[in-house]
C-alpha beads as a LAMMPS data file, in Angstrom:
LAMMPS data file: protein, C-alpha beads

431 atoms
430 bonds

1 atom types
1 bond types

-500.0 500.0 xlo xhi
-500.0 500.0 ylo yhi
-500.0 500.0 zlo zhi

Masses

1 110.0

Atoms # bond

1 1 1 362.953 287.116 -422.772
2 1 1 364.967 290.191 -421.530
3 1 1 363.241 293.629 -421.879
4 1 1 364.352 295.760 -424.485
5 1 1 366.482 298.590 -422.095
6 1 1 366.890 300.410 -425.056
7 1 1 362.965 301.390 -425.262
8 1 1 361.940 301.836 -421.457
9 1 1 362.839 303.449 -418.821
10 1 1 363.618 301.853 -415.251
11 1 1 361.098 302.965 -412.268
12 1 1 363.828 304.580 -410.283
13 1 1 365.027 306.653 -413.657
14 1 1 361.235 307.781 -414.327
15 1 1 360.770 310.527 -411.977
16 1 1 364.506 312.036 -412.426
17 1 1 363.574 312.123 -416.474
18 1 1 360.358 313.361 -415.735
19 1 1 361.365 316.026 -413.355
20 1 1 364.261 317.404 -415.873
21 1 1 361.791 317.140 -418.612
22 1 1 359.336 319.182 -416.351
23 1 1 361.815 321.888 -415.717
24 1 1 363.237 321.971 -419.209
25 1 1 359.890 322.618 -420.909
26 1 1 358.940 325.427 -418.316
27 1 1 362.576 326.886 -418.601
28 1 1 361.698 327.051 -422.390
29 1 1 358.770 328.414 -421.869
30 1 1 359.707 331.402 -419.976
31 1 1 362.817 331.663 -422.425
32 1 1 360.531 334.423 -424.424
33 1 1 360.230 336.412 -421.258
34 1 1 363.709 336.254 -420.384
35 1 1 365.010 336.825 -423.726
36 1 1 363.154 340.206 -424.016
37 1 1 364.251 341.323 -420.447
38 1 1 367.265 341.075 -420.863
39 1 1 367.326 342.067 -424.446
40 1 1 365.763 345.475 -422.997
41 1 1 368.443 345.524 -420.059
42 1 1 371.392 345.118 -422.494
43 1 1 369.778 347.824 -424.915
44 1 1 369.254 350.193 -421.907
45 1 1 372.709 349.887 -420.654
46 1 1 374.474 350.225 -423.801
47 1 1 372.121 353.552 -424.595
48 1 1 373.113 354.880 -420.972
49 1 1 376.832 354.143 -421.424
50 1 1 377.147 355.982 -424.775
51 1 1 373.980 358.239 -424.700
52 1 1 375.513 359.704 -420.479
53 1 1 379.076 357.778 -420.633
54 1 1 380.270 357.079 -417.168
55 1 1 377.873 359.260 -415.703
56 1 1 374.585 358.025 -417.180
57 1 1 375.558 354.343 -416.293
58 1 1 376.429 355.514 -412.654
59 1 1 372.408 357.061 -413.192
60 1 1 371.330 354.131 -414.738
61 1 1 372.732 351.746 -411.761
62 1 1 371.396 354.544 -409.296
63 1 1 368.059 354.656 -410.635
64 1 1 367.412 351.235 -410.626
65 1 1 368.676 350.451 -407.103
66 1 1 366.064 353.313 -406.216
67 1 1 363.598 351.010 -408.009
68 1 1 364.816 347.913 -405.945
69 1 1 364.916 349.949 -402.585
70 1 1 360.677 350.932 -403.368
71 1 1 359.536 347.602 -404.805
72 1 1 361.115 345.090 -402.449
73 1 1 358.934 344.441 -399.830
74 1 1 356.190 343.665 -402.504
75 1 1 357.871 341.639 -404.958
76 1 1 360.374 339.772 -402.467
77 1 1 358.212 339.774 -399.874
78 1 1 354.023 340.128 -400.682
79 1 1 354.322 338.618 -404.103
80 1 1 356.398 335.366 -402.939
81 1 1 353.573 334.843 -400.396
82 1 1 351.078 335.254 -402.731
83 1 1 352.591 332.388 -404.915
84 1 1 352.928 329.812 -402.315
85 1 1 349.588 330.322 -400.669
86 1 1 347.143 330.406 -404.072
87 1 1 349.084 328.140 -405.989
88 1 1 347.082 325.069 -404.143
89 1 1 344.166 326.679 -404.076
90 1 1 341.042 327.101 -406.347
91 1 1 340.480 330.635 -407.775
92 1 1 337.333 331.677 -405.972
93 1 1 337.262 329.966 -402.676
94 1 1 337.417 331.232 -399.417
95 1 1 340.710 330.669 -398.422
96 1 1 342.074 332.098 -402.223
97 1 1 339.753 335.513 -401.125
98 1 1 341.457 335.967 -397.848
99 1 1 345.313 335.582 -399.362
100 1 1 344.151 337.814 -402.191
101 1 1 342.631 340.619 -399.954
102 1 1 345.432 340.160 -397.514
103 1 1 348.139 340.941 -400.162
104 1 1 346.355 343.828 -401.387
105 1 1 346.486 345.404 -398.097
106 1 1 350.468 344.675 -397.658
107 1 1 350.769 346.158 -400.739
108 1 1 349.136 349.440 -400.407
109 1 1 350.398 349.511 -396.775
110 1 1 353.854 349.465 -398.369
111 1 1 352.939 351.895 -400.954
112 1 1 352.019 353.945 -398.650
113 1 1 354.983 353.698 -396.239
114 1 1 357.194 354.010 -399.289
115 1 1 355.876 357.249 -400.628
116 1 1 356.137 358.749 -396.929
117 1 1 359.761 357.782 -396.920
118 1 1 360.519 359.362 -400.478
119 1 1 358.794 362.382 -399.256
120 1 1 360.500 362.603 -396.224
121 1 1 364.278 361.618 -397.858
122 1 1 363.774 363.267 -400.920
123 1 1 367.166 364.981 -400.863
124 1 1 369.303 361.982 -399.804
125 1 1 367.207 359.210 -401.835
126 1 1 366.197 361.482 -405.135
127 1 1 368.480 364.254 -405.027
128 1 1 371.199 363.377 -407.619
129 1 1 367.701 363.545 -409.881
130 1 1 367.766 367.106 -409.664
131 1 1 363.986 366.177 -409.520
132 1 1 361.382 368.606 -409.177
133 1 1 357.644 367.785 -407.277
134 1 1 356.434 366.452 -410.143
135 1 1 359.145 364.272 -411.197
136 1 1 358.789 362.851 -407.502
137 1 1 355.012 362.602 -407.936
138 1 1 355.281 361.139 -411.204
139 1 1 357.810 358.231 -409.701
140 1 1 355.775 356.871 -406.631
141 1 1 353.265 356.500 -409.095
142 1 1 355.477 354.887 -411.263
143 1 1 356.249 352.648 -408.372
144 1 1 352.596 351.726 -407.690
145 1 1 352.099 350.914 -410.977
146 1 1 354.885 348.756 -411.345
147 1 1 353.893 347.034 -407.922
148 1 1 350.124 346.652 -409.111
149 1 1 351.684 344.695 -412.628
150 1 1 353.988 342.160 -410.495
151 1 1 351.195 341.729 -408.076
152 1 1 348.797 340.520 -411.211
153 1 1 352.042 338.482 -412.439
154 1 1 351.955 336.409 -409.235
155 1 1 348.104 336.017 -409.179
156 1 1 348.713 334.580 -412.731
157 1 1 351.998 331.917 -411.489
158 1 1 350.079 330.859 -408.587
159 1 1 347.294 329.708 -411.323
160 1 1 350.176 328.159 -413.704
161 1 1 349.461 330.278 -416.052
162 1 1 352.714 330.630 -417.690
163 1 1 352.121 331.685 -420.931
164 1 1 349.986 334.871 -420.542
165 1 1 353.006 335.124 -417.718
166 1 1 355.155 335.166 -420.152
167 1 1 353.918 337.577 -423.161
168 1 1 353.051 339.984 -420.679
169 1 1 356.475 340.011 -419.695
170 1 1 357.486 340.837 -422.908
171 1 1 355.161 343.395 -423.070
172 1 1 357.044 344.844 -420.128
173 1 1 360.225 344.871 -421.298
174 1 1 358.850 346.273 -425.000
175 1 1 357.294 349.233 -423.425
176 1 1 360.358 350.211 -421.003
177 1 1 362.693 350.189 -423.855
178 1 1 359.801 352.146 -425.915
179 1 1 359.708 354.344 -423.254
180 1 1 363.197 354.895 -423.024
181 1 1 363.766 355.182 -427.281
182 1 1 361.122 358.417 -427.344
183 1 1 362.140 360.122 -424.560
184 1 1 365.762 360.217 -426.511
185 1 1 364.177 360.702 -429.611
186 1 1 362.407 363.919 -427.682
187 1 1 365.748 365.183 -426.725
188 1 1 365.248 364.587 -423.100
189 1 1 367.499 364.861 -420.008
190 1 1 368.916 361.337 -418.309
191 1 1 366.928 362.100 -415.583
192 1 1 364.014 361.980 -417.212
193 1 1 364.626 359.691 -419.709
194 1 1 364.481 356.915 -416.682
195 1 1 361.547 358.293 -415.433
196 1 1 359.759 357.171 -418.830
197 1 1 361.447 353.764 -418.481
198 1 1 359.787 353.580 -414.800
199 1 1 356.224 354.738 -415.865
200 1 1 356.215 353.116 -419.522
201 1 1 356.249 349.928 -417.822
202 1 1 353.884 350.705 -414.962
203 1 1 351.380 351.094 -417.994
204 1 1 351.369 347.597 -418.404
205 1 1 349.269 347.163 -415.384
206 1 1 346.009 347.544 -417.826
207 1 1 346.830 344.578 -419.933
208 1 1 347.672 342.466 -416.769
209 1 1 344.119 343.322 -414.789
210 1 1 342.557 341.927 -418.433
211 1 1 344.183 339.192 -418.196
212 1 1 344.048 338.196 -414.729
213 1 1 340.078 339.044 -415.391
214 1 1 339.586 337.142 -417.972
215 1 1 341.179 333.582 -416.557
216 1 1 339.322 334.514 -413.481
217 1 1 341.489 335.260 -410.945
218 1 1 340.608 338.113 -409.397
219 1 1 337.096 338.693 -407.879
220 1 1 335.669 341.306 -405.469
221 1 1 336.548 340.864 -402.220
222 1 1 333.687 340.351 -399.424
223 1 1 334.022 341.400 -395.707
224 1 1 336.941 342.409 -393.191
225 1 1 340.898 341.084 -394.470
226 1 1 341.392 337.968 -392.165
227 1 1 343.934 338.384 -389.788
228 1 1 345.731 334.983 -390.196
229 1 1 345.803 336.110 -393.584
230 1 1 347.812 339.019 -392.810
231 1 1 349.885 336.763 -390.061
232 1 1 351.280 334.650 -392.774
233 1 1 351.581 337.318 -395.354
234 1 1 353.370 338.970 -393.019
235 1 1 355.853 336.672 -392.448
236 1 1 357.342 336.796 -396.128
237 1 1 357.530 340.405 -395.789
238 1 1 359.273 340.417 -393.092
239 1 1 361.599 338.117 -395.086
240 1 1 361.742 341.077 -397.613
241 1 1 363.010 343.390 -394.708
242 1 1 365.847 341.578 -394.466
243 1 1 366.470 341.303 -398.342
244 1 1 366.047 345.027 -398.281
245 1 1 368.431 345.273 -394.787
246 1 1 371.091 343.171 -395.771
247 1 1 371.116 343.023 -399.985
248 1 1 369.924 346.079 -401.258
249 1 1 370.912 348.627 -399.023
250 1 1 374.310 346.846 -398.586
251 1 1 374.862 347.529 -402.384
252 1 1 374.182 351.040 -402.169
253 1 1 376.661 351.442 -399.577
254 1 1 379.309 349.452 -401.405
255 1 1 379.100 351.165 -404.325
256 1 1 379.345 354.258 -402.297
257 1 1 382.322 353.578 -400.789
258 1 1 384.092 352.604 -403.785
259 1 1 383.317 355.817 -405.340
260 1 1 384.760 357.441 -402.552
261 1 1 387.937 354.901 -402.555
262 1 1 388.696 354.996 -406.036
263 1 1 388.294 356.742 -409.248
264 1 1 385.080 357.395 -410.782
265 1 1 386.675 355.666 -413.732
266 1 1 387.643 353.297 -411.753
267 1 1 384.533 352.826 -409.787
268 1 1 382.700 352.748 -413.457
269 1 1 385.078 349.770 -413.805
270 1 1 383.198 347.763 -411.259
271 1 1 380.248 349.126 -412.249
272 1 1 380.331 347.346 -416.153
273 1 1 381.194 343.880 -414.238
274 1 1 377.992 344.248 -411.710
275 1 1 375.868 345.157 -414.770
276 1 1 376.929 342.437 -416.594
277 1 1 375.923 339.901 -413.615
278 1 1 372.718 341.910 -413.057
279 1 1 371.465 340.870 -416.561
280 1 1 371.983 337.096 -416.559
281 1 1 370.932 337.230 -412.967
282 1 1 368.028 338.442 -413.915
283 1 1 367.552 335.894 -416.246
284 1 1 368.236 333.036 -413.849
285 1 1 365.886 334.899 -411.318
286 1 1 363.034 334.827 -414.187
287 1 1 363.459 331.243 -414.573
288 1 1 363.465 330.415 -411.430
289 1 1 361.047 332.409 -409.942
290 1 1 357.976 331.452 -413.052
291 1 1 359.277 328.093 -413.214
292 1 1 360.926 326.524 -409.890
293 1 1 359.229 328.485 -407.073
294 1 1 355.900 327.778 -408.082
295 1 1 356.227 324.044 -408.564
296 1 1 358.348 323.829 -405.153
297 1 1 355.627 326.098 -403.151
298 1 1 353.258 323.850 -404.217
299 1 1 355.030 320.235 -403.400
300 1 1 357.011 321.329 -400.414
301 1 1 354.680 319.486 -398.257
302 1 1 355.476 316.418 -399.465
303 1 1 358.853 316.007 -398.613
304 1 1 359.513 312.812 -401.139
305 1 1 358.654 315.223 -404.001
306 1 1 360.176 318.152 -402.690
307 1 1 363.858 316.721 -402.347
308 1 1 363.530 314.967 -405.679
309 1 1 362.420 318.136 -407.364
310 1 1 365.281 320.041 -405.624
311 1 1 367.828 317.245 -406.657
312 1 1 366.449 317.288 -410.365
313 1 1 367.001 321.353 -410.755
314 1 1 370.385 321.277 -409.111
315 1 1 371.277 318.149 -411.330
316 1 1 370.451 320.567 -414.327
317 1 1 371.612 323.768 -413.313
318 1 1 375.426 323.277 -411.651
319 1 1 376.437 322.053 -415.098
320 1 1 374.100 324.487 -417.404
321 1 1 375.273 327.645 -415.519
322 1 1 379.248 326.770 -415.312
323 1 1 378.808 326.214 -419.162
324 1 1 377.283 329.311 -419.702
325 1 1 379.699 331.601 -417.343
326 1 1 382.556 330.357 -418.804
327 1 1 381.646 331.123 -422.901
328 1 1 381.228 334.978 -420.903
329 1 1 384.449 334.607 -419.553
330 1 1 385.763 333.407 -422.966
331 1 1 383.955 336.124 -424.665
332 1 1 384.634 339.103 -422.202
333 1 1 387.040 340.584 -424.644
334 1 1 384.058 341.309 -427.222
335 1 1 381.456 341.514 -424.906
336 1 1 382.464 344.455 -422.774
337 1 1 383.089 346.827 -426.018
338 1 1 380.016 345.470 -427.128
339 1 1 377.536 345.525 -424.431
340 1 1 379.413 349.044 -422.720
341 1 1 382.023 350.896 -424.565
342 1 1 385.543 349.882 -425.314
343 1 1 386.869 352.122 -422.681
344 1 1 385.431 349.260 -420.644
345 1 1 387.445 346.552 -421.266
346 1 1 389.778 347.609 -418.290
347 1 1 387.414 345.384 -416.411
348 1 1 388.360 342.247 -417.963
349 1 1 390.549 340.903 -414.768
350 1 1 387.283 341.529 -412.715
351 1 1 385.130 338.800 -413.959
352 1 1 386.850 335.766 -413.338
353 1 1 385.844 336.017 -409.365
354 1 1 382.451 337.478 -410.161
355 1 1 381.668 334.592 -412.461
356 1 1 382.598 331.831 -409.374
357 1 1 381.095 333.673 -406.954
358 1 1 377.544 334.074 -409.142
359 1 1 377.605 330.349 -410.298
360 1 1 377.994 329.894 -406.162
361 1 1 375.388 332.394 -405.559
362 1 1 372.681 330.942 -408.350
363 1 1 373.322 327.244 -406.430
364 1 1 372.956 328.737 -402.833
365 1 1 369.437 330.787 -403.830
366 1 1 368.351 327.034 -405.363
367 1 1 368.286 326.123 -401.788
368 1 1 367.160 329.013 -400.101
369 1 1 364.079 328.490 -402.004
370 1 1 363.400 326.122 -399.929
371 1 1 363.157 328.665 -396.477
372 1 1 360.619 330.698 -398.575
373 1 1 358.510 327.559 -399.402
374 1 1 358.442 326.623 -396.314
375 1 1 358.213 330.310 -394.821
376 1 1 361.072 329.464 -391.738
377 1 1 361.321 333.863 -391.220
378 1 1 363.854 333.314 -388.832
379 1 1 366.402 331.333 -390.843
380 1 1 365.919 333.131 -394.067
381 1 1 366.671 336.472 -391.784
382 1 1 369.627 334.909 -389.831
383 1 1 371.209 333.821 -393.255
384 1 1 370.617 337.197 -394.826
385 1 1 371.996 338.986 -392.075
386 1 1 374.683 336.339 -391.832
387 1 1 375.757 336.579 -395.199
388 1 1 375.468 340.465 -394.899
389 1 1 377.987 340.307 -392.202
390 1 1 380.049 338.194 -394.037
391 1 1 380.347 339.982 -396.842
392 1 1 381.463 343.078 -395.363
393 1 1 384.025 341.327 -392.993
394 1 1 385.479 340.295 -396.149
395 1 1 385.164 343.915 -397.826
396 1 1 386.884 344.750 -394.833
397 1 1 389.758 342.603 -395.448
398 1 1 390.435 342.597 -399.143
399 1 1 389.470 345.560 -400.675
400 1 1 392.965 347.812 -398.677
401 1 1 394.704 344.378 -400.367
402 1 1 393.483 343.682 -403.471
403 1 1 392.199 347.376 -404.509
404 1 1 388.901 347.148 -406.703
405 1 1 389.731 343.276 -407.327
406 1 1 388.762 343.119 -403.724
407 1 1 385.158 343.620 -404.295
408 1 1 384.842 340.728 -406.510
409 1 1 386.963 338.510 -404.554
410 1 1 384.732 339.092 -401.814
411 1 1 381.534 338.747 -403.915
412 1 1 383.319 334.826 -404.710
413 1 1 384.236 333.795 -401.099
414 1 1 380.957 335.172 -399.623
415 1 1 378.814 332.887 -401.908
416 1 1 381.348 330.000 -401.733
417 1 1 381.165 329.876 -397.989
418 1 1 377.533 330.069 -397.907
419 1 1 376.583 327.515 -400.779
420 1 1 378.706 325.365 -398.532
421 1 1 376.987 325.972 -395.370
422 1 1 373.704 324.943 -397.460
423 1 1 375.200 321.680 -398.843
424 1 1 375.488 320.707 -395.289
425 1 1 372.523 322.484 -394.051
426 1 1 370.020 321.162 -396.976
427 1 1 372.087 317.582 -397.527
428 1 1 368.958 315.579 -397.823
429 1 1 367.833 317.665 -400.611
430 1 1 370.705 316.754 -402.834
431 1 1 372.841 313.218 -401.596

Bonds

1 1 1 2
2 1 2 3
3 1 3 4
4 1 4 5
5 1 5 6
6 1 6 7
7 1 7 8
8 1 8 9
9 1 9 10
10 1 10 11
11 1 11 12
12 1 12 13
13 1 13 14
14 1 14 15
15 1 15 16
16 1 16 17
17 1 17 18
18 1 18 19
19 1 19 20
20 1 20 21
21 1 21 22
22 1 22 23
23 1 23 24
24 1 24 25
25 1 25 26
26 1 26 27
27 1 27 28
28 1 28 29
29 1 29 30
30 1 30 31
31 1 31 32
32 1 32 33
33 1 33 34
34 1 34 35
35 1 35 36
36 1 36 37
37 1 37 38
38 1 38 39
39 1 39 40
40 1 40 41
41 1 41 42
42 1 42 43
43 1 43 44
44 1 44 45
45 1 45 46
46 1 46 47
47 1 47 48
48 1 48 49
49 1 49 50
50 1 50 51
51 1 51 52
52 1 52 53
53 1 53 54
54 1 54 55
55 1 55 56
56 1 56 57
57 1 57 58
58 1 58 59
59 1 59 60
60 1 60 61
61 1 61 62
62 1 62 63
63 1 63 64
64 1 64 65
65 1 65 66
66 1 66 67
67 1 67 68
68 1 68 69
69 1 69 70
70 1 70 71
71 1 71 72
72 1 72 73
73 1 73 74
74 1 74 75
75 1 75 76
76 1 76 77
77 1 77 78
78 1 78 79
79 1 79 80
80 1 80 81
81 1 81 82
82 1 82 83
83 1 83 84
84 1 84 85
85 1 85 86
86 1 86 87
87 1 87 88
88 1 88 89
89 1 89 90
90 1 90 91
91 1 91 92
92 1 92 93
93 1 93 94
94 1 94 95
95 1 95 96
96 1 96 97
97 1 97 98
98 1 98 99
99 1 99 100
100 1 100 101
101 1 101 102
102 1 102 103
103 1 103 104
104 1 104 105
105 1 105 106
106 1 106 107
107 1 107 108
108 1 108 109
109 1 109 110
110 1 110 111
111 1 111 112
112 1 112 113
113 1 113 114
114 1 114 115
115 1 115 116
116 1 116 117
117 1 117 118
118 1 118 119
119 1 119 120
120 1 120 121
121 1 121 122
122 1 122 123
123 1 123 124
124 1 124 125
125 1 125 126
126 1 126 127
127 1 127 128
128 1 128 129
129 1 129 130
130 1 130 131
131 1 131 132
132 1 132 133
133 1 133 134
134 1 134 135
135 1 135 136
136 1 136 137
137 1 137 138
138 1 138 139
139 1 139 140
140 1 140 141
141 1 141 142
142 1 142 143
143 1 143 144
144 1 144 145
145 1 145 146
146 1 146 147
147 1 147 148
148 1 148 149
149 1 149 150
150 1 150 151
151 1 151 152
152 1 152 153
153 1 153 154
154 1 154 155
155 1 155 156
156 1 156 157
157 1 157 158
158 1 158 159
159 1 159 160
160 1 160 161
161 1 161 162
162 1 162 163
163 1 163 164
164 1 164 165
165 1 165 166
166 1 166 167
167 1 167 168
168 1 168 169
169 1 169 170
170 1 170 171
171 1 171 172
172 1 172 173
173 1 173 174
174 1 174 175
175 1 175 176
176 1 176 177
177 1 177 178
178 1 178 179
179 1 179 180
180 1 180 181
181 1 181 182
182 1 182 183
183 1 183 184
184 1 184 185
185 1 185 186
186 1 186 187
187 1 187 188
188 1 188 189
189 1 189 190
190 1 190 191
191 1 191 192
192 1 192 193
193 1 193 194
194 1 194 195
195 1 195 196
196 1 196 197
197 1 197 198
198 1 198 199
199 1 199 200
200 1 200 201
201 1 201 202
202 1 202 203
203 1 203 204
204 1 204 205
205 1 205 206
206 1 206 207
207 1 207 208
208 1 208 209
209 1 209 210
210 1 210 211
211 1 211 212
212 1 212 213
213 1 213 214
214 1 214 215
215 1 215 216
216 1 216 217
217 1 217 218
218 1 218 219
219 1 219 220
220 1 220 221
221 1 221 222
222 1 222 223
223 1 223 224
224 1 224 225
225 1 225 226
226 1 226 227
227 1 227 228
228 1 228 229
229 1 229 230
230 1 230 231
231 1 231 232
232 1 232 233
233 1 233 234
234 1 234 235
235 1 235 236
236 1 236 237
237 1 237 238
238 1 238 239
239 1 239 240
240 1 240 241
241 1 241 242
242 1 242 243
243 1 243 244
244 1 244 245
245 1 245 246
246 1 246 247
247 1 247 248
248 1 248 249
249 1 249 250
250 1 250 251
251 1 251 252
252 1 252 253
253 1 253 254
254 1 254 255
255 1 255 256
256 1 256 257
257 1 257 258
258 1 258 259
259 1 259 260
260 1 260 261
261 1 261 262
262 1 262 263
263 1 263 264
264 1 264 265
265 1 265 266
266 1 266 267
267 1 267 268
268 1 268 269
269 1 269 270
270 1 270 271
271 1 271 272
272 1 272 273
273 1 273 274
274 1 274 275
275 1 275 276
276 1 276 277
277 1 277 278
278 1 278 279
279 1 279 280
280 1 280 281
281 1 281 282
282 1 282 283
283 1 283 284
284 1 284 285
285 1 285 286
286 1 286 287
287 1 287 288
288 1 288 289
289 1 289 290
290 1 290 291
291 1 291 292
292 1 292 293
293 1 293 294
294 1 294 295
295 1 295 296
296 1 296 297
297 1 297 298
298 1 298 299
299 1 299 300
300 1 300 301
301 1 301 302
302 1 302 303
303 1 303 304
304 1 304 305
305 1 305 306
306 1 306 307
307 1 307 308
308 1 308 309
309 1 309 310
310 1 310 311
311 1 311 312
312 1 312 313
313 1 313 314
314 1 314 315
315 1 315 316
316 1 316 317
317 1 317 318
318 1 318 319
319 1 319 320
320 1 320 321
321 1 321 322
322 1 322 323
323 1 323 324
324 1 324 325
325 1 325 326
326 1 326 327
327 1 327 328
328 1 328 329
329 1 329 330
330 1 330 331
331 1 331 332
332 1 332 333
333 1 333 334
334 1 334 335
335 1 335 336
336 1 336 337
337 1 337 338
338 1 338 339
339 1 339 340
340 1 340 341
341 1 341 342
342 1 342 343
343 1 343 344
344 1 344 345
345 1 345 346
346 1 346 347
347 1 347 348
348 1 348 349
349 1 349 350
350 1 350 351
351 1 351 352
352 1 352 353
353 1 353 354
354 1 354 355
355 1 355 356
356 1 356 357
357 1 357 358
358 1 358 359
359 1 359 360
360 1 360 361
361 1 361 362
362 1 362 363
363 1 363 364
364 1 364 365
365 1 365 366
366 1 366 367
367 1 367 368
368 1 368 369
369 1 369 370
370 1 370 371
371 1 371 372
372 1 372 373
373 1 373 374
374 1 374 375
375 1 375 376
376 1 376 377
377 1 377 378
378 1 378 379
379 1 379 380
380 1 380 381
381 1 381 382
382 1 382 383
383 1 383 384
384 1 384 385
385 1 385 386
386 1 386 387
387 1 387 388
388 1 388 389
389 1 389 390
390 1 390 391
391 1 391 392
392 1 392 393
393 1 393 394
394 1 394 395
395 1 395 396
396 1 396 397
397 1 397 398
398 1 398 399
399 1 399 400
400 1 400 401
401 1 401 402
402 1 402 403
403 1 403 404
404 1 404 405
405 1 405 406
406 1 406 407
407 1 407 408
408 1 408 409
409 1 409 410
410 1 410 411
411 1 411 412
412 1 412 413
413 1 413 414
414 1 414 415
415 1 415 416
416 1 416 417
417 1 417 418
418 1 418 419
419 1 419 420
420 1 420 421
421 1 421 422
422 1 422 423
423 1 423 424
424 1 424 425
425 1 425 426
426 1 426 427
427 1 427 428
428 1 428 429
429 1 429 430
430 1 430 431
């Protein structure tokens, strides 16, 4: 008698369903998390757009690239290292003490070298702030606050401990939007109504040490940091370097020069569109980074599981993503009103390119993944500065022909050429 196919599953079919079903259920998971992100990013950008019009989202945008500039060499560098070297490990050993002491150090180093900077670029970095020495004070200490929480949130993925992950998330994004809602309710300038958004959520560091303390993952630290410790710490920050080289800087400058090459309006324009991809960006890089970084750090050196894993998320997310930019697209008439101002719908022939090039860039980071799991510096450098490069080559080229369309256009061909060169690159990871 012939099995029934109808009730069981074929061996090679097992570990496809089971990796989807793997992924799904920690998507889901996280879906509380993300939800209330971006719920607080929407909220925040609509209360900036018609709270400071043009100006406060230009502040907004500023502000939070400031943020990005101070907290990237922790969070895309320390923090990513701290994932893939606990995540195998047992809370309390040896090995777990070293990576834990050796990220602490990074951190504060960074601190450290951040606040200098601040102090010493004040002007140029905070000026538009009109900030005084306290405001300045009051944000590097907003910063290491911020740093300490997203430290304790990696501590708590390398453990798998999603769900405390997860409501403390949401506690995050509760107490930056409470932060924001009194200082308006107080009547306070923009300027320092994002300064309570920045130190609101570096409160949440308290709940996250009680946490982290109470699943046991953080311990006192015995003797001198080890020095291969450090070593391979150090190579995901310098990872982050690049990031901050070649990503974050190189959107400060763009968005510099388009204010100088166009309108404010116009400029503003551009502005709505990048906001709009910042929010579900953030979302995807939620998901992936509680969900599909962990599990990958911590199979990448088996190679049979790794490329199966990889192959199961991409299998998932080309479809799921294209889906979901192109009800936006459908949509963009009522979302941009809704989420900005109607004076914003102006940028509706802007996000057809944007969406491409972001379902092009969410694929392409799916593989890069894999040059942080594996921590290859070099590569992960030469493709950020690569695609740096790139990018402005085809700024270069399209923005005197195209006007402000050009900076989307570019945004689309960038990530198309480069989630090509990883198809070939990374082809056993996906044929």
């Amino acid at each position: 008698m012939q099995p029934d196919d109808s009730s069981a599953t074929s061996p090679s079919s097992a570990p496809l369903v089971g990796g989807i079903s793997r992924f799904l259920r920690g998507a889901f998971s996280s879906g509380i998390a993300v939800g209330a992100r971006t719920a607080g990013a929407l909220l925040l950008n609509k209360l900036m757009a018609v709270y400071g019009g043009p100006s406060g989202l230009t502040l907004l945008a500023h502000f939070q690239n400031l943020m990005a500039l101070f907290t990237t060499l922790p969070n895309e560098g320390v923090h990513v290292g701290i994932v893939k070297y606990l995540a195998p490990l047992r809370a309390g050993a040896g090995r777990y003490r070293a990576w834990l002491g050796a990220g602490l150090v990074l951190n504060g180093l960074a601190l450290l070298v951040g606040t200098a900077v601040l102090l010493l670029g004040r002007q140029s970095l905070v000026g538009v702030f009109r900030p005084s020495a306290a405001w300045v004070a009051l944000f590097a200490a907003g910063i290491g606050l911020l740093t300490g929480n997203t430290f304790g949130g990696a501590v708590l993925l390398a453990a798998g401990r999603l769900r405390p992950y997860v409501w403390l998330t949401t506690v995050l994004s509760a107490a930056g939007v409470a932060g924001v809602a009194g200082a308006l309710y107080s009547g306070l300038a923009v300027e320092k109504v994002l300064l309570a958004y920045l130190l609101a959520q570096g409160c949440t560091l308290v709940p996250t040490l009680v946490v982290c303390a109470r699943h046991g993952l953080l311990m006192p630290l015995r003797g001198p940091v080890s020095r291969a410790a450090l070593r391979g710490m150090g190579r995901f920050v310098l990872m982050a370097v690049s990031v901050l080289l070649f990503s974050k800087i190189v959107d400060f400058v763009l968005r510099d020069v388009l204010i100088r090459s166009f309108s404010l309006a116009q400029t503003g324009m551009w502005q709505a569109v990048a906001k709009l991809s910042d929010n579900y960006t953030m979302v995807f890089s939620a998901v992936m980074g509680s969900v599909y970084y962990p599990r990958l750090a911590a199979v990448v050196g088996q190679p049979v599981a790794a490329r199966g894993y990889v192959r199961t998320v991409l299998l998932v997310l080309a479809p799921v993503v294209a889906l979901g930019l192109g009800l936006l697209y459908l949509l963009r008439d009522w979302l941009l009103p809704l989420l900005f101002d109607p004076q914003f719908l102006a940028a509706r022939d802007l996000l057809a390119p944007q969406f491409v090039g972001d379902w092009a860039k969410f694929l392409t980071w799916t593989f890069l993944f894999l040059l942080m799991a594996k921590a290859h510096v070099g590569r992960y450098v030469a493709v950020q500065a690569g695609s740096a490069a790139l990018y402005v080559a085809l700024l270069a080229v399209l923005l005197p022909r195209y006007g402000l369309l050009g900076a989307p256009l570019a945004h689309a061909a960038r990530f198309g050429i480069l989630l090509l060169g990883c198809l070939v690159y990374f082809r056993s990871y996906w044929r």
